[in-house]
N, C-alpha and C positions, 0 to 999 in steps of 0.2 A: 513527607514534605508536601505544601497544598501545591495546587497549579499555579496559584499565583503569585508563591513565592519563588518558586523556577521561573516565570518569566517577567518578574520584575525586572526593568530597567531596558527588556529587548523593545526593541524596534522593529517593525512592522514593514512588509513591502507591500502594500494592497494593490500594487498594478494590476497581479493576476488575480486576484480574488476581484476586483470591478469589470474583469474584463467579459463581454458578453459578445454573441455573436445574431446575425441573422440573416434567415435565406432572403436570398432576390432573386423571382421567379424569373424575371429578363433575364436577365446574366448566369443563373443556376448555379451561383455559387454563393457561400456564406461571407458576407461581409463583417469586421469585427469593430467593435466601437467599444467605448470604458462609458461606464454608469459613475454619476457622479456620485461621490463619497458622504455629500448631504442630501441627497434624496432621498426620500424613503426603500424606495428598491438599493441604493447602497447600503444605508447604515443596514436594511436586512442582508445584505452578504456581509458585511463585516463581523456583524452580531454572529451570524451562520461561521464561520469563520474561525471566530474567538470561541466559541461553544466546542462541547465535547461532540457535538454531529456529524462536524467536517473531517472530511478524511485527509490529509495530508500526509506529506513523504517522510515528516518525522514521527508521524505518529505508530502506533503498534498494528500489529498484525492482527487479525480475528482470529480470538482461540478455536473456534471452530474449524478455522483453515490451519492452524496448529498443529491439533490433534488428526487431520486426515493427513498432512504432510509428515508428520513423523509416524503414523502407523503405515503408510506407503513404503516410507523408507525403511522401518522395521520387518517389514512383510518383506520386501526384495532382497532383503539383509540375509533374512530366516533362510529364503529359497535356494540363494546361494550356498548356504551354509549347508544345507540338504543335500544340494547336489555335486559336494566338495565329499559328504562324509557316501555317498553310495557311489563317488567314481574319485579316488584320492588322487588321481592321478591328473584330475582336471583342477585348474586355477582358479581358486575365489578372488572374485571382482567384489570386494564389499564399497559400498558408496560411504565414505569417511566423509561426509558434511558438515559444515561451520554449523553451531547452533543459531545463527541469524539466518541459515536459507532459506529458511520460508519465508522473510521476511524480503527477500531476493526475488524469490520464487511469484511471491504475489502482487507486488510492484512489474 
């Protein structure tokens, strides 16, 4: 299914996506303002935004971070397993994880 048949018909919040911040060396702290939606420096966040570059909270996790997050969990798995079968008498704690926790995990 394309991407842009999934998000036909959604609606967009751009507050956060326009919103920018900046130091003020008097006061030391970051003051926040919104970029307008038709300026050039907008439509580039919006564009940035709608693109596959933006990272956002629905989008997927990096297989990269995938793959080190379930070989962790496999290797702690293995350990415990090991040291269940050279001492029977001690309790395996195995980590029973949702398969979205990396996705937890890296948020």
């Amino acid at each position: 299914m394309s991407r842009t048949y999934r998000r036909r018909g959604e609606r967009h919040e751009y507050r956060w996506v326009l919103r920018d911040s900046l130091f003020d060396p008097e006061s030391r702290c970051f003051t926040r303002y919104l970029i307008d939606r038709h300026s050039p420096e907008g439509r580039r966040a919006i564009a940035r935004f709608h693109s596959d570059a933006e990272v956002t909270m629905r989008s997927g996790v990096p297989h990269w971070f995938c793959r080190i997050f379930k070989r962790r969990q496999r290797n702690a798995d293995a350990r415990e397993l090991l040291r269940w079968l050279a001492d029977p008498d001690r309790d395996p704690l195995m980590q029973s994880r949702h398969r979205h926790s990396a996705k937890w995990a890296w948020w």
